[in-house]
MDAnalysis code that builds the backbone (N, CA, C; Angstrom):
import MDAnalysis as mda
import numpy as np

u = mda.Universe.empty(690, n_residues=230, atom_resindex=np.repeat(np.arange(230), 3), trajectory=True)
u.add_TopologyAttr("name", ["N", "CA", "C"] * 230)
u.add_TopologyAttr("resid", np.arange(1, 231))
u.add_TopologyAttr("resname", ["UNK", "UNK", "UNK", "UNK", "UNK", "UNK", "UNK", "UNK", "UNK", "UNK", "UNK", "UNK", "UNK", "UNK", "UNK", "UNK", "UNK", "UNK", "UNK", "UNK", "UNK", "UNK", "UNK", "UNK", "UNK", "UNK", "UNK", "UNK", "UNK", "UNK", "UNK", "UNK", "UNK", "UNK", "UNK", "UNK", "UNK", "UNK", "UNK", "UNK", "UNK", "UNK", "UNK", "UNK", "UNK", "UNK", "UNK", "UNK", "UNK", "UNK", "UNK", "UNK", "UNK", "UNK", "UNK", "UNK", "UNK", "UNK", "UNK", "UNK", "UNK", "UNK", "UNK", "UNK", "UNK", "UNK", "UNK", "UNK", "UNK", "UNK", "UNK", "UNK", "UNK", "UNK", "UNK", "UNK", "UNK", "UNK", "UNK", "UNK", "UNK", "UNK", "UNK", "UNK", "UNK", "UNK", "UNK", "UNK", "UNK", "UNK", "UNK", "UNK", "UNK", "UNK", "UNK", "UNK", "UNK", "UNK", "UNK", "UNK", "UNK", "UNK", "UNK", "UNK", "UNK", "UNK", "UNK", "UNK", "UNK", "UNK", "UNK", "UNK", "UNK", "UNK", "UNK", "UNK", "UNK", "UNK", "UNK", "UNK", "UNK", "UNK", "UNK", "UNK", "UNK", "UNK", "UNK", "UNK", "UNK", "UNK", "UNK", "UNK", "UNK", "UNK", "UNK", "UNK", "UNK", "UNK", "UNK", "UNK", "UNK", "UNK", "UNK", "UNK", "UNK", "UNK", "UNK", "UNK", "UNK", "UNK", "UNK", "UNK", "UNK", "UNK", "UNK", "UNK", "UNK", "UNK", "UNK", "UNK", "UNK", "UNK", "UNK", "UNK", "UNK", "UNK", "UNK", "UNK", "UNK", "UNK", "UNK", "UNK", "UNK", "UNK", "UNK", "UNK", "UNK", "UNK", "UNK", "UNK", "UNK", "UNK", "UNK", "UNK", "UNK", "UNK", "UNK", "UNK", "UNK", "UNK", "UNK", "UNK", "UNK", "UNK", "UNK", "UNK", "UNK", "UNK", "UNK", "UNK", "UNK", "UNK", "UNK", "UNK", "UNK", "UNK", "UNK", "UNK", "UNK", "UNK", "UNK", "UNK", "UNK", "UNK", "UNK", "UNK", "UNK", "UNK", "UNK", "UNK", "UNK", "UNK", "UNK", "UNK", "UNK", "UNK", "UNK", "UNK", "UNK", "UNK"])
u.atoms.positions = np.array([
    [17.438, 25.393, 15.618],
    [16.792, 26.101, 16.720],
    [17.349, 25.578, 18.040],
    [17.774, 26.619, 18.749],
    [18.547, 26.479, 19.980],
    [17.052, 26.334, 21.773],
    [17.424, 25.092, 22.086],
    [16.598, 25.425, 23.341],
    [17.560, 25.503, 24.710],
    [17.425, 26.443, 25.718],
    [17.969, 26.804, 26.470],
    [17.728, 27.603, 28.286],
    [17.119, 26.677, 28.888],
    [16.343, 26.918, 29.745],
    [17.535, 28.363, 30.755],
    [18.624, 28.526, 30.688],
    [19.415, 29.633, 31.138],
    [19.628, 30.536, 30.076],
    [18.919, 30.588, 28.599],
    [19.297, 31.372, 28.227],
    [19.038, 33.111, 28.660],
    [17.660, 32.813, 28.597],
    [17.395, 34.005, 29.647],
    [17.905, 34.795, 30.818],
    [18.481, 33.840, 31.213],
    [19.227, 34.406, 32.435],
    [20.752, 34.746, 31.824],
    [21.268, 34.489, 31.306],
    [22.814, 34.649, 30.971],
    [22.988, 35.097, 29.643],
    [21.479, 36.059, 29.584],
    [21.686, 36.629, 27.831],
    [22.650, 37.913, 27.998],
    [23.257, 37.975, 27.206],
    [24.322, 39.512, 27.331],
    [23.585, 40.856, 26.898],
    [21.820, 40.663, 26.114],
    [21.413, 41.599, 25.285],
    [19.898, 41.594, 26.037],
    [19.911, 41.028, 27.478],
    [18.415, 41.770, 27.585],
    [17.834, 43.018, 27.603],
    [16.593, 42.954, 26.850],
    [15.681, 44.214, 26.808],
    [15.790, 44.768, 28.311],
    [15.059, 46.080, 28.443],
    [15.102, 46.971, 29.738],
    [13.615, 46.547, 30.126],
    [12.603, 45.856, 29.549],
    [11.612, 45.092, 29.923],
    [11.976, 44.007, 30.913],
    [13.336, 43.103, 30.160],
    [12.991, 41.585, 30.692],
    [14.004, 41.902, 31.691],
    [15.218, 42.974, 32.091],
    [15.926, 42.939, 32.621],
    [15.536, 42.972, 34.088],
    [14.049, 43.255, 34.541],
    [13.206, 43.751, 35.840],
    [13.091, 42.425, 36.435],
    [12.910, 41.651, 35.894],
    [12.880, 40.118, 36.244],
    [13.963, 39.793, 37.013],
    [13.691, 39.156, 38.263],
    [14.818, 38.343, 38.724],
    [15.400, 36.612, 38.510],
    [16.309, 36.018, 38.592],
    [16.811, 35.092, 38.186],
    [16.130, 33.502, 37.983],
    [15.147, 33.527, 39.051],
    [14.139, 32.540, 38.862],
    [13.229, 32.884, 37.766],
    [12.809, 34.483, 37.705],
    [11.843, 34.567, 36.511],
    [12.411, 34.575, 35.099],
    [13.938, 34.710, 35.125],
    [14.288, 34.503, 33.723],
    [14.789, 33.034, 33.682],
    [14.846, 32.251, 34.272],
    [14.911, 31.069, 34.266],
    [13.627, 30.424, 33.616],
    [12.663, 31.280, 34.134],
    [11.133, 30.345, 33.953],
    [10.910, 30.991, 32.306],
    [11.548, 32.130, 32.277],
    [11.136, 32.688, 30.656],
    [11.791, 32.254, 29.673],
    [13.215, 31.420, 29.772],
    [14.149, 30.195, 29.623],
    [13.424, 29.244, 28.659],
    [12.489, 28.703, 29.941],
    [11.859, 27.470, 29.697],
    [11.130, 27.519, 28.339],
    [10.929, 28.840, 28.527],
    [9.164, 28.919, 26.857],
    [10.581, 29.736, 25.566],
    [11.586, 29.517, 25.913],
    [12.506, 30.656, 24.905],
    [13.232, 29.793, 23.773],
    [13.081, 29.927, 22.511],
    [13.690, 29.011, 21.254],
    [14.344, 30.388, 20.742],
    [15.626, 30.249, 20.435],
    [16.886, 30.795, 19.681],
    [16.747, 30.449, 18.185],
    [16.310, 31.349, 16.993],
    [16.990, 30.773, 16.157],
    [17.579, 32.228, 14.958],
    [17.658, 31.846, 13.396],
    [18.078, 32.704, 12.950],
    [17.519, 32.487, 11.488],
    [17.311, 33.684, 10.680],
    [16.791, 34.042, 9.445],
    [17.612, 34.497, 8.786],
    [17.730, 34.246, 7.749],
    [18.052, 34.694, 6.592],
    [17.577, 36.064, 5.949],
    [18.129, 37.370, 5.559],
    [17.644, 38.192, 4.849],
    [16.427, 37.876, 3.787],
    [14.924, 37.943, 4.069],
    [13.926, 37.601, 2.654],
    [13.093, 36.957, 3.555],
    [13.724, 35.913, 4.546],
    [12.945, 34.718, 5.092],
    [11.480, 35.314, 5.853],
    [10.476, 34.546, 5.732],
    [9.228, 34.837, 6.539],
    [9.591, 33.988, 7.973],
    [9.380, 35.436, 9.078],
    [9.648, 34.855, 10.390],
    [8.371, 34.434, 11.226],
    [7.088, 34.739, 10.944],
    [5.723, 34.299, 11.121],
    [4.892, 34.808, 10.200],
    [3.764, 34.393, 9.698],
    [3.080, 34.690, 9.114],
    [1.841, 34.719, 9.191],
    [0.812, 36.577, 8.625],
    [-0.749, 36.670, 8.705],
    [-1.150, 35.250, 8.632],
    [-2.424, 35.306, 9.889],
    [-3.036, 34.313, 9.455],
    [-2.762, 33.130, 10.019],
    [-1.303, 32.991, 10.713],
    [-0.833, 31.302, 11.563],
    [-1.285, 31.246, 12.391],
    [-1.090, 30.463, 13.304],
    [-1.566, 30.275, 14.984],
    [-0.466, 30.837, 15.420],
    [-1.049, 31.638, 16.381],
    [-0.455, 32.709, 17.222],
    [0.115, 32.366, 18.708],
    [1.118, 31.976, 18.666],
    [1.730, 31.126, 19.870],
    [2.770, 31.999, 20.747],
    [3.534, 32.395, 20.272],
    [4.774, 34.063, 20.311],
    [4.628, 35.065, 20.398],
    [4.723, 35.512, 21.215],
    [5.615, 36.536, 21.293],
    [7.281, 36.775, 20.397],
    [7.605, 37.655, 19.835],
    [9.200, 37.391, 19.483],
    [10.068, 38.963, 19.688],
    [11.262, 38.452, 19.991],
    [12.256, 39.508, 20.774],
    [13.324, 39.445, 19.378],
    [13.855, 40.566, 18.782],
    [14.809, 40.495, 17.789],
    [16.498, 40.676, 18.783],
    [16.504, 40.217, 18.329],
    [18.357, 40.095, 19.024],
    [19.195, 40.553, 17.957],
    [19.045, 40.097, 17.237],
    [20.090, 41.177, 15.933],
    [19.169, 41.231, 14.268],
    [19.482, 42.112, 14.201],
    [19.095, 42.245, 12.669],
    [17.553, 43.939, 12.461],
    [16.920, 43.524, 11.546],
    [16.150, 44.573, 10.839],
    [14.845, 43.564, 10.537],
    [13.495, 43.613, 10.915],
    [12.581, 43.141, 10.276],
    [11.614, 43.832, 10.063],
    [10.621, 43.577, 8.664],
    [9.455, 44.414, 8.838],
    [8.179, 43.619, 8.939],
    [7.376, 44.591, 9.433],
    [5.779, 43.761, 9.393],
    [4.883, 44.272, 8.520],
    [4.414, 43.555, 7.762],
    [3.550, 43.744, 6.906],
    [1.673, 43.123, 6.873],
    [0.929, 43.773, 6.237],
    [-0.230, 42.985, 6.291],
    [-1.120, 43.077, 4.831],
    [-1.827, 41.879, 4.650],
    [-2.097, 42.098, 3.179],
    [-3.650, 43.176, 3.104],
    [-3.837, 43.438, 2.070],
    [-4.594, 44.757, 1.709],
    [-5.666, 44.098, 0.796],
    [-6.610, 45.087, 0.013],
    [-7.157, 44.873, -0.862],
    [-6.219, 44.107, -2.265],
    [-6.419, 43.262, -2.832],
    [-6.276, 42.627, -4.173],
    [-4.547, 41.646, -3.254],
    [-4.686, 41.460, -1.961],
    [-3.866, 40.686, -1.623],
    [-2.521, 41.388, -1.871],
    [-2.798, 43.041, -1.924],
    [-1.394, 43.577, -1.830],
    [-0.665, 43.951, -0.836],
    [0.578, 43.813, -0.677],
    [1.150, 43.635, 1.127],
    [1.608, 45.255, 1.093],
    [1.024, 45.463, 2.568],
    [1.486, 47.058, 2.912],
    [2.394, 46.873, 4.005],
    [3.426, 47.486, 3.842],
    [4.263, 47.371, 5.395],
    [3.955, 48.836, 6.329],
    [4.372, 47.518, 7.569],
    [3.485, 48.486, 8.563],
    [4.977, 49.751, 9.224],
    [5.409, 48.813, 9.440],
    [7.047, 49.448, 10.746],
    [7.798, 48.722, 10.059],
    [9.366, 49.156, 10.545],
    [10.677, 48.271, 10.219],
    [10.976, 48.495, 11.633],
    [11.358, 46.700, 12.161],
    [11.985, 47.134, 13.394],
    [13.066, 46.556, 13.789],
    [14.268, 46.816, 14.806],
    [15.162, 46.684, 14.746],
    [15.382, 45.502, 16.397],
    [17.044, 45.529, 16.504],
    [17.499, 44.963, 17.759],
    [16.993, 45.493, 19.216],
    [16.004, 44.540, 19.828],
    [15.682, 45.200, 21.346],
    [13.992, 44.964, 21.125],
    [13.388, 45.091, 19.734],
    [12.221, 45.599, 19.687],
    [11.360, 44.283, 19.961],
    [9.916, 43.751, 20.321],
    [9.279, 43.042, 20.792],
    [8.595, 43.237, 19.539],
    [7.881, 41.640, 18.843],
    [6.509, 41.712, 17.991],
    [5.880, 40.801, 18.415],
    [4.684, 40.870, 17.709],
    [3.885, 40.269, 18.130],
    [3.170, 40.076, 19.605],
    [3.281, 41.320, 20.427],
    [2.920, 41.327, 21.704],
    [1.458, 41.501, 21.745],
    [0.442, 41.403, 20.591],
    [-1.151, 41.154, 20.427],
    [-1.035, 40.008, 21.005],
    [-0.563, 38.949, 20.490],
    [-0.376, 37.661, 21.021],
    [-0.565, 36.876, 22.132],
    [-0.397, 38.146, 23.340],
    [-0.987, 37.787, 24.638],
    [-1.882, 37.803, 24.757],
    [-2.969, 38.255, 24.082],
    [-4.443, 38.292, 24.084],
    [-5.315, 36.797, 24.155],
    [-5.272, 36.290, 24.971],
    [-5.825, 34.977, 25.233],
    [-7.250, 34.532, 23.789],
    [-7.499, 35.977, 23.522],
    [-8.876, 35.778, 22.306],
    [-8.133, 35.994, 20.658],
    [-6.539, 35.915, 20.905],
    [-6.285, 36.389, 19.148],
    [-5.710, 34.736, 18.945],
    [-6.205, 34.288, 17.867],
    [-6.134, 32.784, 17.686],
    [-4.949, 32.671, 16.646],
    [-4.618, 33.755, 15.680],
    [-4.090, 34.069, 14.423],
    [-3.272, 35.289, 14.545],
    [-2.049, 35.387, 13.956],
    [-0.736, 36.476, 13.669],
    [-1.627, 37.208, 12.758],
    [-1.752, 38.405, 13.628],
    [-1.997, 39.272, 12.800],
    [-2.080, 40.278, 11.634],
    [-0.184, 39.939, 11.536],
    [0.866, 40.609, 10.550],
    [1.600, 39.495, 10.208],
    [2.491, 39.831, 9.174],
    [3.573, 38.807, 9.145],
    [4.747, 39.437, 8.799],
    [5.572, 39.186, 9.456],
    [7.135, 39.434, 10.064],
    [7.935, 38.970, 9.032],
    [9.150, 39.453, 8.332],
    [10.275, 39.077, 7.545],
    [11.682, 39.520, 7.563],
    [12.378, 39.306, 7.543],
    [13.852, 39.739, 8.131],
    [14.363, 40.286, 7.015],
    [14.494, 41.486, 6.872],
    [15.202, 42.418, 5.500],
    [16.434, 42.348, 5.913],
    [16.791, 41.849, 6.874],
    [18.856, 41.358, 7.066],
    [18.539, 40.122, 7.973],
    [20.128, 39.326, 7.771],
    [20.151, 38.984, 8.549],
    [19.303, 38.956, 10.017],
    [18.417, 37.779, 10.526],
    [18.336, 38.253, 12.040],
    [18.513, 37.042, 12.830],
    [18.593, 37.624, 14.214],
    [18.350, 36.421, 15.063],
    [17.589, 36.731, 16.596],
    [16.655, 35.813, 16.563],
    [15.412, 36.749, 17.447],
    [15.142, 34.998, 18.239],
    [14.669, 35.649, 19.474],
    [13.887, 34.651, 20.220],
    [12.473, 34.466, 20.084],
    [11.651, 33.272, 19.961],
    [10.284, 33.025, 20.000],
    [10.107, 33.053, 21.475],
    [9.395, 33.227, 22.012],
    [8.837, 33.079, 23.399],
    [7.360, 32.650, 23.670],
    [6.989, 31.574, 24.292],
    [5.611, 31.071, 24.371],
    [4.862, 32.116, 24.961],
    [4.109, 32.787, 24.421],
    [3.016, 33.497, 25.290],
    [2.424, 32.876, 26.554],
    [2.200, 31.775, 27.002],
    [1.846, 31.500, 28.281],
    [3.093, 31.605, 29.441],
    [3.882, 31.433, 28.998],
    [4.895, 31.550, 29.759],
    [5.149, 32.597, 30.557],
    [5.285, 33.758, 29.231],
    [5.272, 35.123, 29.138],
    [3.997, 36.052, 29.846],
    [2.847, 35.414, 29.395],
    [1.532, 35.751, 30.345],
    [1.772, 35.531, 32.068],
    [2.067, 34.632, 31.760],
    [2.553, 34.264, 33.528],
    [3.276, 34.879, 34.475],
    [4.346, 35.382, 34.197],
    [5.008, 36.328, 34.340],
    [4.460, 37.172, 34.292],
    [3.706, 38.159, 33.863],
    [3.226, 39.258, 33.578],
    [2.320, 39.152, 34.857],
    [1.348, 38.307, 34.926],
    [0.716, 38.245, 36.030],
    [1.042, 37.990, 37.836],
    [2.380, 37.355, 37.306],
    [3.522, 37.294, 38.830],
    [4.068, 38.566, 39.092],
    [4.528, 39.280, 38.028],
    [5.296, 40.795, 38.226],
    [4.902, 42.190, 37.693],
    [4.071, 42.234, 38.607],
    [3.539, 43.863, 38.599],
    [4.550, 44.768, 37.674],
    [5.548, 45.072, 38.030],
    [6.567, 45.797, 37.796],
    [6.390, 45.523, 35.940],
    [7.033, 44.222, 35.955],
    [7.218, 43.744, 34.580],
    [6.079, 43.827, 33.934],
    [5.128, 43.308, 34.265],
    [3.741, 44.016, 33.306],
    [3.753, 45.282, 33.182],
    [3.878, 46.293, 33.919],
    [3.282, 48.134, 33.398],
    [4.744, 48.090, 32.690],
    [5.994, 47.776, 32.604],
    [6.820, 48.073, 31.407],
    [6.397, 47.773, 30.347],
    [5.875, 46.124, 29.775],
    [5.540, 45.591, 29.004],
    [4.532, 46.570, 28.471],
    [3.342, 47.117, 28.660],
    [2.356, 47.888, 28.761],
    [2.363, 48.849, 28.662],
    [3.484, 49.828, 28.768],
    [4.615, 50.951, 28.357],
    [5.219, 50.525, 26.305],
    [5.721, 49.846, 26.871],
    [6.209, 49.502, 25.825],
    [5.731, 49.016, 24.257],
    [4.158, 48.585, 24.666],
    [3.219, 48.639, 23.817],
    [2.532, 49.914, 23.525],
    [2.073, 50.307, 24.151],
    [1.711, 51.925, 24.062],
    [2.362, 52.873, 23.374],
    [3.470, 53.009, 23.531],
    [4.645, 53.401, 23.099],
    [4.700, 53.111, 21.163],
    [4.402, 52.120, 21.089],
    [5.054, 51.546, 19.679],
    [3.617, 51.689, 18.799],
    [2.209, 51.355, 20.127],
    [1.211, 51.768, 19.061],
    [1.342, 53.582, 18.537],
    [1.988, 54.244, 19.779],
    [1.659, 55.483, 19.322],
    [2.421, 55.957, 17.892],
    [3.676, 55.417, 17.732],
    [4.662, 55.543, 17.120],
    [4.166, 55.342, 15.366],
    [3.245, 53.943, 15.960],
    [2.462, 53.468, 14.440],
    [1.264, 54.804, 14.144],
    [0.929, 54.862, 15.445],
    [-0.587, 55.619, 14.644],
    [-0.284, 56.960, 14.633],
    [0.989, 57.618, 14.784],
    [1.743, 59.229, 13.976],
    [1.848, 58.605, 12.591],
    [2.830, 57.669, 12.659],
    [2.831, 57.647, 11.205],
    [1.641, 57.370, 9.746],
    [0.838, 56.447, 10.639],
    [-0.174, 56.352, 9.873],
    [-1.613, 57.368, 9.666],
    [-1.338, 58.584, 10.445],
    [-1.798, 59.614, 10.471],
    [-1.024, 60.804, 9.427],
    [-0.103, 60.413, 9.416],
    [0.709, 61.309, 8.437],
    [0.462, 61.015, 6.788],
    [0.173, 59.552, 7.109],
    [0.675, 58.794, 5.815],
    [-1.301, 59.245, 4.437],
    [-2.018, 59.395, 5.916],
    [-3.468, 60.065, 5.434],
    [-3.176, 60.780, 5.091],
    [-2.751, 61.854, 5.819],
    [-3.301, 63.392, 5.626],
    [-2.068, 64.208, 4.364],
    [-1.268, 63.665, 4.488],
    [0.331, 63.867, 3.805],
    [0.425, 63.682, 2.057],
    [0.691, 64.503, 1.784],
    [1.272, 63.645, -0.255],
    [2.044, 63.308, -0.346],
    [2.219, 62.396, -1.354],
    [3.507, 61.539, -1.323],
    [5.082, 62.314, -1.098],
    [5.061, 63.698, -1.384],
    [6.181, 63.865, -0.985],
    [6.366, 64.241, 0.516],
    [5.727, 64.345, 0.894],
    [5.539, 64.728, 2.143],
    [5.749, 63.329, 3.030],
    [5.137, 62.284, 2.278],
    [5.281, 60.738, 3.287],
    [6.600, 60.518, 3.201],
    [6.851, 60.718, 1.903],
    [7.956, 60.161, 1.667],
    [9.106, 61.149, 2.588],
    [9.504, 62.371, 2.735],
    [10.043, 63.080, 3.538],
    [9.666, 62.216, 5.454],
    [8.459, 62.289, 5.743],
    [8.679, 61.698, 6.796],
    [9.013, 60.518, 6.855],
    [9.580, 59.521, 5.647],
    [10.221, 58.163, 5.839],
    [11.019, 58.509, 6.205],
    [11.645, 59.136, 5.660],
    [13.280, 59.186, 5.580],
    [13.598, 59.771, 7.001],
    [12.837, 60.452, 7.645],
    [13.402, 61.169, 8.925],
    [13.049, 59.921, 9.615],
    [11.749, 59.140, 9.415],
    [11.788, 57.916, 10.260],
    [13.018, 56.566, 10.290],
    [13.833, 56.888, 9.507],
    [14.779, 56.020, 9.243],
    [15.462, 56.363, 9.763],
    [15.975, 57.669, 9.850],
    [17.239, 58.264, 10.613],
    [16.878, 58.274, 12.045],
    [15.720, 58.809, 12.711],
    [15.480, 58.838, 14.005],
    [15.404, 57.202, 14.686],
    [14.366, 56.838, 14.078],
    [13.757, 55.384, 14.917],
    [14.128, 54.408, 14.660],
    [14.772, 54.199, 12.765],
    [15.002, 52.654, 12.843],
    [16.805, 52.907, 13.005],
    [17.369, 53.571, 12.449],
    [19.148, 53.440, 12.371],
    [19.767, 54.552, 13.098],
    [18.796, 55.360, 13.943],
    [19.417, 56.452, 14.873],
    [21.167, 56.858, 14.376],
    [20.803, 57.338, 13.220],
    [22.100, 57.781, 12.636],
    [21.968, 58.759, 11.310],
    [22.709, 59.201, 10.826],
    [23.061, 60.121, 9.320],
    [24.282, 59.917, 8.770],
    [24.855, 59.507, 7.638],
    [23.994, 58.501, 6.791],
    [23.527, 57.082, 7.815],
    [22.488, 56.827, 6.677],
    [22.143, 55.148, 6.938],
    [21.861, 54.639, 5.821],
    [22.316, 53.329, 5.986],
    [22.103, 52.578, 5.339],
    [20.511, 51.423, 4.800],
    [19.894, 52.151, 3.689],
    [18.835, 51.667, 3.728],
    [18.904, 49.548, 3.461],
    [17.895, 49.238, 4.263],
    [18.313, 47.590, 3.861],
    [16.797, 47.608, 3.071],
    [15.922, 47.772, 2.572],
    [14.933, 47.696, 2.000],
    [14.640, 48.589, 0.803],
    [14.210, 47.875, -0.430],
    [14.380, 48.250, -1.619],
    [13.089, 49.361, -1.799],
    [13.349, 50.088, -2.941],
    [12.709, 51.023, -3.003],
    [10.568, 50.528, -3.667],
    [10.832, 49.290, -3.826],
    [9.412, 48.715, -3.891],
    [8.599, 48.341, -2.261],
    [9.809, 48.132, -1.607],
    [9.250, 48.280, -0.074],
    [8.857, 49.622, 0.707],
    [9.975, 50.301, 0.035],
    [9.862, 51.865, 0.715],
    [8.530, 52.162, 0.050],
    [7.670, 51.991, -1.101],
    [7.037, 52.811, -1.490],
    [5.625, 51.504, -0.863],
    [5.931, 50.149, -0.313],
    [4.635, 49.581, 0.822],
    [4.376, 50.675, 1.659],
    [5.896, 50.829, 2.305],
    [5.653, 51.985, 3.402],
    [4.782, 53.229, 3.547],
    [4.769, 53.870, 2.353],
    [4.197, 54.943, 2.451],
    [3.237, 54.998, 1.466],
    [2.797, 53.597, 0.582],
    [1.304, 53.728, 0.308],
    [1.589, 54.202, -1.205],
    [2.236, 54.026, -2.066],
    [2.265, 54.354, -3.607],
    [3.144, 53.162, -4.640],
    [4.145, 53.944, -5.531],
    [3.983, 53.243, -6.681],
    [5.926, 53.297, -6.349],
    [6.082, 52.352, -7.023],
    [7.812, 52.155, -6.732],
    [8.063, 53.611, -8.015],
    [7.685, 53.424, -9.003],
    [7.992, 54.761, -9.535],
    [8.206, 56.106, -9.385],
    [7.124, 56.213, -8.295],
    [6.401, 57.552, -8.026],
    [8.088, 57.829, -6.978],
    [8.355, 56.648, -5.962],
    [9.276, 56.506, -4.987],
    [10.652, 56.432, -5.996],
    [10.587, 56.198, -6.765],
    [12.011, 56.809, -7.603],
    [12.623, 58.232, -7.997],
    [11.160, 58.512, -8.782],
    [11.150, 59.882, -9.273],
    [11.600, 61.030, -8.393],
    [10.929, 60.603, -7.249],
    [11.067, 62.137, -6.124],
    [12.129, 62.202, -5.621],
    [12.449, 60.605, -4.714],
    [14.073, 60.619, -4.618],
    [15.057, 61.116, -5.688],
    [14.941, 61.010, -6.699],
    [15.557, 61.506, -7.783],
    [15.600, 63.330, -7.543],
    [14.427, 63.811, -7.148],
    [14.595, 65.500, -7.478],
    [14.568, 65.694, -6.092],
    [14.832, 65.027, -5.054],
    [15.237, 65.162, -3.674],
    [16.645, 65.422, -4.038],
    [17.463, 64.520, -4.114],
    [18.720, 64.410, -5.177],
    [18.935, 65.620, -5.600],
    [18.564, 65.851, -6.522],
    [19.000, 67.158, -7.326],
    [18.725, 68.099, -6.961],
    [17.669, 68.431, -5.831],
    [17.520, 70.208, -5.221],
    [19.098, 69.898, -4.118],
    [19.519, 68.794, -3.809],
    [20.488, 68.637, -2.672],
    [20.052, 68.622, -1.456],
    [18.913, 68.184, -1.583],
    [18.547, 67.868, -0.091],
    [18.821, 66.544, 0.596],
    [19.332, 65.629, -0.787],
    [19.568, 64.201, -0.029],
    [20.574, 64.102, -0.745],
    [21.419, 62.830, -0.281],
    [22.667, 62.221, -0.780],
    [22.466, 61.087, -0.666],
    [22.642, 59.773, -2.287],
    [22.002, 58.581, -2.566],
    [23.051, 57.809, -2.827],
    [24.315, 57.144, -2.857],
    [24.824, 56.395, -2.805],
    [24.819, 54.893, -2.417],
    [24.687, 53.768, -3.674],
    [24.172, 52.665, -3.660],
    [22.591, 52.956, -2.323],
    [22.908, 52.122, -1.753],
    [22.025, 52.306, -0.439],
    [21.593, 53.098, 0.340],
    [22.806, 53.819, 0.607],
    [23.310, 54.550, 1.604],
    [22.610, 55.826, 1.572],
    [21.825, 56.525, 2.111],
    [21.214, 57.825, 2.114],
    [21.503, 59.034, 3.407],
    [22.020, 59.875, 2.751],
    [22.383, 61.105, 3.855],
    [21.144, 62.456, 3.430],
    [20.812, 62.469, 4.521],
    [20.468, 64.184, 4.709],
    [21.110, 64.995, 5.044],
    [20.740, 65.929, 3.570],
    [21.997, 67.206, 3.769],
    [21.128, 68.354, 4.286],
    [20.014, 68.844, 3.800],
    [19.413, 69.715, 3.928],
    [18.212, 69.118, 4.808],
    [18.249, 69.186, 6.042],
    [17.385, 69.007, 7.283],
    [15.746, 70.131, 6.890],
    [16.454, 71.156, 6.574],
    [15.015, 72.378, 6.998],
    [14.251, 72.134, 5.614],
    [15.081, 71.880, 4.741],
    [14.072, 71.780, 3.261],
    [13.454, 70.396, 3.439],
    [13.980, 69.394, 3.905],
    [12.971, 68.275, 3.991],
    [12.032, 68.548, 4.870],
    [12.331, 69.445, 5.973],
    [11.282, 69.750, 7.268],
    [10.339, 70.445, 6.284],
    [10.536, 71.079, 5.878],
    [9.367, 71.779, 4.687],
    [8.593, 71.122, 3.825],
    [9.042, 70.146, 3.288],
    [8.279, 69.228, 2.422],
    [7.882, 68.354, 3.610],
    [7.925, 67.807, 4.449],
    [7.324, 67.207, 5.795],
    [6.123, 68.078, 6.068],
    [6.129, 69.403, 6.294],
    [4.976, 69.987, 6.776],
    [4.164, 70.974, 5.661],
    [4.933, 71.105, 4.606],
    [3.232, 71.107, 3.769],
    [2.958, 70.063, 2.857],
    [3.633, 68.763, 3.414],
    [2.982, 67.696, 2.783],
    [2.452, 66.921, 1.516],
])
């Protein structure tokens, strides 16, 4: 673990949050900032710890998950380079990580002390309503999907994964999935089977293309169809 009171200031990859800050304030966000790096699998905080961070991903893919009835883990989001977790954390009354974070690739992310980070927030107007944007933003993002994930049947969730993969987490066609199909099916609330099978006759009407990992959408309007009658 790297400490680096200029890292902040002389990072090549700041967010469009921290970039509002001027040179003394990323100096001071420096001070509370630890560098380090995970391993694909590794737990990067965990439900339930003391809640000290904020964390900024700098490279890689992580997801958050939280445990369920019979201690079974549901994942919540997969999120990528740029994205902020754990921003509950500022809540002076949350004592405990709410979720727990794991790096499905490679990552390398900054911890950031929440007081630090609070401080700031309270010095820079500006930088707080982004921050505050930016939360808003990501709850809304969660509570479409988890509105879908109700009202939706599995083929239907499963159709809006896959567009959520292409739009939000790998803004691309193909992509490359980094999470196995027992995760994909945390995601959307069923059985790794059930998440085989369909991909399978997704497959074969030709609406998708499955190679090792790698998944392309061929047929956009037929998945839009199974998306909306669900």
């Amino acid at each position: 673990m790297t400490i680096k009171t200029d890292a902040c200031l002389n990072c090549q990859i700041k967010s469009n949050v921290v970039s509002i800050l001027n040179d003394e304030e990323l100096c001071e966000l420096g001070k509370g900032c630890l560098q380090t790096e995970f391993r694909k699998g590794e737990l990067i905080f965990k439900e339930g710890t003391p809640a000290h961070h904020v964390v900024y991903i700098r490279e890689g893919f992580v997801k958050l998950s939280k445990k369920g009835i019979g201690e079974k883990d549901y994942i919540l989001s997969i999120h990528k380079k740029g994205a902020y977790l754990a921003l509950n954390n500022l809540n002076t009354r949350s004592r405990q990580n709410s979720v727990s974070a794991t790096a499905v690739t490679p990552v390398k992310v900054c911890f950031i002390d929440t007081e630090v980070f609070g401080l700031l927030l309270k010095k820079n107007g500006q930088f707080a309503s982004e921050v505050i944007q930016y939360m808003v933003s990501d709850e809304m993002n969660y509570f479409d999907r988890l509105v879908n994930n109700v009202q939706q049947q599995v083929p239907g969730r499963l159709a809006n994964s896959l567009f959520y993969f292409r739009d939000q987490v790998y803004n691309e066609n193909p992509f490359k999935l980094d999470i196995t199909k027992q995760e994909l099916a945390a995601l959307i609330g069923t059985s790794r089977e059930s998440v085989a099978r369909l991909l399978k006759e997704f497959q074969e009407a030709g609406i998708i293309r499955v190679q090792k990992n790698t998944f392309t959408i061929v047929e956009e309007k037929k998945l839009e169809e199974i998306q909306r009658k669900g």
